[in-house]
N, C-alpha and C positions, 0 to 999 in steps of 0.2 A: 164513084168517090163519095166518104161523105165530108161531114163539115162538124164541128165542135160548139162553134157559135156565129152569130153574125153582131155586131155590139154594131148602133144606128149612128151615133155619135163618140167616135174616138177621139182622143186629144194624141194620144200616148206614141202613135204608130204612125208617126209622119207627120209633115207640116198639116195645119190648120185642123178643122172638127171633118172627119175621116169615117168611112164606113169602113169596118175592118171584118175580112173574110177569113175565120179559122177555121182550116182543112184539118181533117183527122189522116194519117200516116206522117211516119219521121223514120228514119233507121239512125239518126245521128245521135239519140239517148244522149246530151248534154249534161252534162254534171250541175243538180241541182238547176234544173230547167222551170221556167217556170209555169209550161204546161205540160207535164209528163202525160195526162191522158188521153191529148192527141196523139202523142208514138202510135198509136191503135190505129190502122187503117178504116176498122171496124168499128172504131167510135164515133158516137153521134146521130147524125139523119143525114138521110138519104139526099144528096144534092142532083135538084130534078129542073127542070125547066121553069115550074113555081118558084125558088129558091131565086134563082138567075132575075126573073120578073121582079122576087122582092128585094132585090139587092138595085136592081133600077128604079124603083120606084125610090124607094131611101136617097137616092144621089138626088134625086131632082129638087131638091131645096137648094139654091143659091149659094148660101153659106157652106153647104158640103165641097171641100177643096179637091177630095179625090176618094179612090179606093186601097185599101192596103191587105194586101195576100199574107198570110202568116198561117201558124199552125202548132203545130204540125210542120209540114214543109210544103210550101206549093210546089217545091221543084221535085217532089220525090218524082221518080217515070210514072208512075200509076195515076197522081194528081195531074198531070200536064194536061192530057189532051180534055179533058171533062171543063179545066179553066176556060180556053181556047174560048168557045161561046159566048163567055161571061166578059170577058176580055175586050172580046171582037163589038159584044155591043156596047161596052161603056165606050169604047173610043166610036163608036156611030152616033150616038146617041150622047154623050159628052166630049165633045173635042179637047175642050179647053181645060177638063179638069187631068189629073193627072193618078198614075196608077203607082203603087210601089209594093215593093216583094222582099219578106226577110226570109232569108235561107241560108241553111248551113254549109250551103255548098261552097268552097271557093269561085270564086267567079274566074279566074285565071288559068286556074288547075282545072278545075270539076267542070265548070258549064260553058266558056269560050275552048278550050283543051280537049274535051271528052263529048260533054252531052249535044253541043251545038251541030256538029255534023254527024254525030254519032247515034244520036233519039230523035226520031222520026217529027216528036210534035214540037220541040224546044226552040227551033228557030223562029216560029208562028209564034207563040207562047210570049218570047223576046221583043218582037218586035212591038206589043203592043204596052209594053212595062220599060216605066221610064226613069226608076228608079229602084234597085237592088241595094240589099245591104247584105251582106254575105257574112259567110264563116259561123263555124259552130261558136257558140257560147263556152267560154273555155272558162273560171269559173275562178282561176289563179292570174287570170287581165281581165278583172271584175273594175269596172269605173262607173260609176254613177252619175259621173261628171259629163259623159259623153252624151252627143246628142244620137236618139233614138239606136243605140245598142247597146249593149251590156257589157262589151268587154275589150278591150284594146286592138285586139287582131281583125276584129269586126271593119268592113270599109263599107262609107258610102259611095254606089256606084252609079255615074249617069249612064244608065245601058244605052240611050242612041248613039252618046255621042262617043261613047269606048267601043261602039261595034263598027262605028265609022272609020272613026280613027284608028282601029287597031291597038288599041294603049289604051287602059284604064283611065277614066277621067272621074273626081270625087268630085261629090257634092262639098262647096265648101258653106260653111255655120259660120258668121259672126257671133262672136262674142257678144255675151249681154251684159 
């Protein structure tokens, strides 16, 4: 797998100041995306066991609330199992902070429906992300208004507690 960028302090991509991991591969080419040059599987650097180390190392400041997968797509199959690692040690090694995942997949249709009994690495992958926000960026339910997605169709997803429960359960935002 590679990676696009690692940014050390995010605001943008989930609650509080966030390490954010951009993967390179996407097939969902989103209309006016705003990182089209991760679609490229083959873009970027090579995500290696230094990579994993330096994205540990970044969380260990206090003020970091968590990690956020984006991209590209972490969910493509090819990205799955390479996360696994990265995944397994932020929750060893940060209990209390928390992970979140933007993907185009449906979470209903594409990744409880399909990829969870059907892709070898996606249940491992799942359990350790605590937060999804699904669906492609559709570009005609464009809101700016919403929090941390781009477009109306877009959900936020609590993944523990929608795989417990069987039923999707959303992050709810108060109003500011």
């Amino acid at each position: 797998m590679n990676y696009a960028d690692i940014k050390q302090y995010d605001v943008a991509n989930g609650p509080g100041i966030r390490i954010s991991l951009f993967v390179s591969g996407c097939t969902h080419h989103c209309k006016e995306c705003f990182n089209p040059e991760t679609w490229d599987f083959n873009y970027g650097k090579p995500f290696t066991e230094e990579t994993i180390d330096t994205i540990i190392e970044y969380m260990s400041a206090d003020f970091i609330k968590g990690l956020t997968l984006l991209g590209g797509d972490p969910l493509e199959r090819p990205n799955q199992a390479p996360l696994i690692p990265l995944l397994k040690r932020v929750k060893e090694t940060y209990p209390d902070k928390d992970i979140w995942c933007f993907t185009g997949y449906d979470f209903e249709k594409d990744i409880v429906g399909e990829m969870y009994d059907g892709w070898p690495d996606t249940k491992e992958l799942l359990s350790y992300i605590d937060v999804i926000v699904d669906g492609e960026f559709i570009l005609e339910q464009k809101d700016m208004n919403l929090h941390f997605k781009g477009s109306a169709n877009q959900k936020t997803i609590k993944v523990q507690e929608s795989l417990e429960t069987g039923k999707t359960q959303l992050v709810e935002f108060e109003e500011e």
